[in-house]
N, C-alpha and C positions, 0 to 999 in steps of 0.2 A: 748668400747664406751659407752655412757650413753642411753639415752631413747632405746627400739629398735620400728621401725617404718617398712611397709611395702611396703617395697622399695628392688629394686631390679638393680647390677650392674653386666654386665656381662665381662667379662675381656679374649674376645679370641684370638685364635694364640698366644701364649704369646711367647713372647722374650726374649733368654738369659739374656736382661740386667734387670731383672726382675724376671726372674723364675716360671713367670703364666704360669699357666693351660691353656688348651684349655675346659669351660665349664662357668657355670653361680654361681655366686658367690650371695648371698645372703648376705645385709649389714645390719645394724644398722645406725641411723645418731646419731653422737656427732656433738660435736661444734667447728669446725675448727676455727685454727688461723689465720684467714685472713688480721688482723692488731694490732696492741699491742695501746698501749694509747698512743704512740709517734705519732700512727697515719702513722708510716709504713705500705706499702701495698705488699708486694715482690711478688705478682702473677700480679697487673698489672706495679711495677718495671720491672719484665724480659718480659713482656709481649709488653712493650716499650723498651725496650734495645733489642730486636731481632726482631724490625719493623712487628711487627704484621700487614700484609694489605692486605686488604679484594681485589679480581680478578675477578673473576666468581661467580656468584649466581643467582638461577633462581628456577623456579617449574614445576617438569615434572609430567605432567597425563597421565599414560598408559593403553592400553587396552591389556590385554591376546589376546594370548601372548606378553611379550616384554621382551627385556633385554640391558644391555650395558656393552660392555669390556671400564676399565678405563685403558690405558695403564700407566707404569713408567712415575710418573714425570720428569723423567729428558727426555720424548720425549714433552712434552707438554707445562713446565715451559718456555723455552725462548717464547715460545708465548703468555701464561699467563701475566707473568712475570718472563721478560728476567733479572731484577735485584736480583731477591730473588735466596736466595740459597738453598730453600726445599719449600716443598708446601703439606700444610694439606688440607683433605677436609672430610666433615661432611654432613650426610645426613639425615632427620628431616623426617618419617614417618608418613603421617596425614591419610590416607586413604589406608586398603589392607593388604597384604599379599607378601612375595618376599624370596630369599636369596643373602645374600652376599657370594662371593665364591672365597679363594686365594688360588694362587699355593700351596700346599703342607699341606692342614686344609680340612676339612671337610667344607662343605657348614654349612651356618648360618644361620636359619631361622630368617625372623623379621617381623614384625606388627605394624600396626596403634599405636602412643606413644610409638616407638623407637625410641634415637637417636646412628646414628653407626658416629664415630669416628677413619678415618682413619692416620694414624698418620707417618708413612715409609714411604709413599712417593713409596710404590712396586705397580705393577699391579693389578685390583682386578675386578670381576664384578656381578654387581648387576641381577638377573636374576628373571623372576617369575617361570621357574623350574627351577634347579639343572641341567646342562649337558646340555640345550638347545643350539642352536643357537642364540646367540645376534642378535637382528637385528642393532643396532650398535656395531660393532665392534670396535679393537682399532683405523685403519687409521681412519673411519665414525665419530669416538669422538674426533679426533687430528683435523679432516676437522669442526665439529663442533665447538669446543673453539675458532681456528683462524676466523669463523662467529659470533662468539660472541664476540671478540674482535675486528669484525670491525661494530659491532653497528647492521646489520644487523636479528638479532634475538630478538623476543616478550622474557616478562620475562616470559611466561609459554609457554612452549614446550609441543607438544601431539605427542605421539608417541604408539607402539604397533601395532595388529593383527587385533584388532576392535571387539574383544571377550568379554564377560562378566567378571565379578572379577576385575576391574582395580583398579591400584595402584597412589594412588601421592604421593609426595616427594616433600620435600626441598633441595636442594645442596646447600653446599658452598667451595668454593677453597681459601683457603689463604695460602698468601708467607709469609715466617719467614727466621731469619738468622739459621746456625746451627753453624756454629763459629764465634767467639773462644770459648762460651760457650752457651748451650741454654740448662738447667735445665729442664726447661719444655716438651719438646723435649725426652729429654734423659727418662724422667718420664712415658711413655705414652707406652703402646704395639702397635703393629702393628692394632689391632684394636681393640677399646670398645665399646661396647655394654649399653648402659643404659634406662630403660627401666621408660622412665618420664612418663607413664600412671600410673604407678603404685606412682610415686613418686606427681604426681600433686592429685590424689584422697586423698593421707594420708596427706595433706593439710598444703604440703612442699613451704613456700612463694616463692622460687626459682623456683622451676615449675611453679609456679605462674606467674612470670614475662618475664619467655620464653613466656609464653601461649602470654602474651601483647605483644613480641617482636614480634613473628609472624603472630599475629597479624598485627599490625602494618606494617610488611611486604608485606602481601595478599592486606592489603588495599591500601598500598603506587603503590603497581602493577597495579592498578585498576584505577591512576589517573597520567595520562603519562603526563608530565610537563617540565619545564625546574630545572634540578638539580634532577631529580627523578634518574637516576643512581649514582650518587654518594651518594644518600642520602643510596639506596638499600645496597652498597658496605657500610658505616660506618654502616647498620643493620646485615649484613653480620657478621661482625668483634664482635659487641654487644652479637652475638649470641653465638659466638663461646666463647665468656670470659664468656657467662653463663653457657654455657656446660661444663666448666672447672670448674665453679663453683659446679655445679650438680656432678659431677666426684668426687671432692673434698670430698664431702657430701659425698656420693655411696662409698665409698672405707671402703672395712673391715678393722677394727683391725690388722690383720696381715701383712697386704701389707705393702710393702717397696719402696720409690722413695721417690724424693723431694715430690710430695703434698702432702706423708704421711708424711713428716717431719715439712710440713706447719702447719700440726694439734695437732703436737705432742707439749703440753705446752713447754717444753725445749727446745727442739729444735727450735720448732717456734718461741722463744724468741728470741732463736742466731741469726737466717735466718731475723727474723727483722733488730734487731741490723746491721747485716753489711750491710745489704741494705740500711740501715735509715746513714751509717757513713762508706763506704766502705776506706775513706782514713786514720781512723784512725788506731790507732799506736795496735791493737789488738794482745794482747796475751792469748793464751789456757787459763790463771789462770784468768785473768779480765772476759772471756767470762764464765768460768763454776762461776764465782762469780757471774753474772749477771744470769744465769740459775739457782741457787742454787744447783751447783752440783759438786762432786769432777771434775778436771780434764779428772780422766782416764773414769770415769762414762759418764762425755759428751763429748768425744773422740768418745767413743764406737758408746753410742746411737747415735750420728750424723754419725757415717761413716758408720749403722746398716739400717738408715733410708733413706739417701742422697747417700749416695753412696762414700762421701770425709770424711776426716776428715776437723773440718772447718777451719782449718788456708790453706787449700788447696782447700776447695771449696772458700774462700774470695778470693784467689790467681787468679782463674781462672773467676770468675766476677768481679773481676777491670782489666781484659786482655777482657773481653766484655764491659765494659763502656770504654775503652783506645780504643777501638779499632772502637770503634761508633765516639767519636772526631774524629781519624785520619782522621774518613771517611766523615764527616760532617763539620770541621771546619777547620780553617789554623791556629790552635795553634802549636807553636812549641814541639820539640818532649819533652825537656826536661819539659815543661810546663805541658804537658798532664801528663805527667810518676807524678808532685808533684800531679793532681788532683785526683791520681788514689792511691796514698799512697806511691808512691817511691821519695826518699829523692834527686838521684843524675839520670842522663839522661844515665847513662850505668849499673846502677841496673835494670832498666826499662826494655832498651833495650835487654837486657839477659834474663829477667821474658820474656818479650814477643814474642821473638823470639822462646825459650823455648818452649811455649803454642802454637805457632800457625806457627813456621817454617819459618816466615820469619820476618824480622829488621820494626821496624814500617814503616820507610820512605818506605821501598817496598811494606808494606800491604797499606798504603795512597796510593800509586803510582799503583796502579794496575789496 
């Protein structure tokens, strides 16, 4: 990467599909490719193609002691949101001291300008010791959600022991698809760490505009209206694509996933390119012509960085925009399959059943 800057991303529990460490990573920021001159954008392309939508979000003040078990999303999702098929959630340290704590990792310390990022969708919980009793447990936080989904709860919650040392937080929950393809998704550990104090002093304009988003948050809480929860839930959603952006920035040199591949000139080229033109008629020789690169050279570095080679990462996001039609509109099958780059309604039908196990007309129909 070029400048180095005094920023810091931390990347724990790490997950096979990745290969990180459990520890803190220290970055440099370059200059990510977040669009090319075409004016391609593929972080909020997949970012809308797997219904990014904002569910829960609020601000908890607590007094020592406190804690909360978050149990499995998949006990709390159909309450949330009974349509999503995963559910991220993000927690924005303004005030304190705490740990985050998963099955099978060591407890995380985190502090005032952190934000933790949890991305699996496993159990986890926040605690101000290590090993304590939760005073919300997980049924206490499953009974909580379903009060917040029926309107019944202020957007700041006080909770704790009524001790000294108290902690706040930001939460937020959002649902996303996970098939047929979600990049993003796939990109991310079980939980990150980044530590925006340090990123908003070395006078990172990204940090910057979190600071205003939440901002604008605290104040939008502070004037109960009509449309003030919905405005709250698209701040929600604002925040989380800046944190993705901040993540973006944060990530060393060496890491590997799609949003290292965002940043990577070559690659970023490609991952433009089919997002900007997912139906054309792309082969290996035109996309490493448009990269400046042999073939086997951006074979490599695209399946080194992404995880696909790309004539199979394009395969499997035009089976995520085919599969958003089916679900969205009454085009016919063979219609969808030409908008997606297949030529005939049973090449389609094969690619897509392929990818996601069932015939489109049964993924529409479900």
């Amino acid at each position: 990467m070029a400048q180095a800057h005094d920023r810091t991303s931390a990347m724990l529990a790490g997950s096979s599909r990745t290969g990180r460490r459990q520890g803190e990573l220290r970055a440099g920021v370059g200059t990510p490719l977040l669009c090319t001159q075409s004016g391609t954008d593929p972080l909020s392309d997949v970012l809308r193609a797997v219904r990014l939508t904002g569910a829960v979000f609020h601000r908890v003040e607590a007094s020592f002691p406190w804690g909360v078990e978050i149990p499995d999303s998949t006990l709390y999702r159909p309450i949330i949101l009974p349509q999503a098929q995963h559910v991220i959630s993000y927690h924005i340290i303004l005030e304190g001291v705490g740990f985050v704590c998963m099955p099978g990792s060591e407890p995380v310390r985190f502090e005032a300008g952190d934000i933790l990022l949890l991305a699996g969708g496993t159990r986890y919980a926040l605690l101000s010791t290590p090993g304590q009793k939760p005073e919300y447990d997980e049924p206490a936080t499953t009974a909580f959600f379903r009060e917040w989904m029926n309107g019944t709860l202020p957007f700041v919650t006080r909770e704790g022991g009524g001790g000294e040392g108290g902690t706040a937080y930001i939460c937020g929950f959002l649902g996303c698809d996970t098939r047929p393809f979600n990049p993003v998704l796939c990109a991310l550990p079980p939980l990150t760490r980044i530590k925006w104090a340090r990123i908003k002093w070395a006078g990172h304009e990204g940090a910057g505009l979190l600071g205003q988003l939440i901002e604008l948050t605290l104040a939008e809480s502070g004037l109960p209206g009509p449309g003030g929860e919905a405005i709250r839930l698209r701040l929600c959603e604002l925040i989380f694509v800046e944190v993705m952006r901040l993540c973006l920035q944060s990530l060393p040199a060496h890491e590997k996933g799609w949003l290292s591949g965002l940043r990577d000139p070559s690659v970023g080229t490609v991952l433009a390119l089919l997002h900007a033109q997912p139906a054309k008629h792309w082969t290996l020789d035109t996309l490493a012509a448009e990269a400046g690169m042999s073939r086997a050279a951006l074979a490599a570095r695209f399946a080194h960085l992404v995880g696909h080679g790309p004539m199979h990462y394009l395969a499997l996001w035009r089976m995520q925009l085919a599969a958003n039609r089916l679900s969205d509109s009454s085009l016919k099958v063979a219609a969808i399959g030409r908008d997606v780059g297949y030529a005939s309604e049973a090449a389609f039908s094969r690619a897509f059943k392929k990818a996601t196990g069932l015939s489109p007309s049964a993924w529409r129909n479900r």
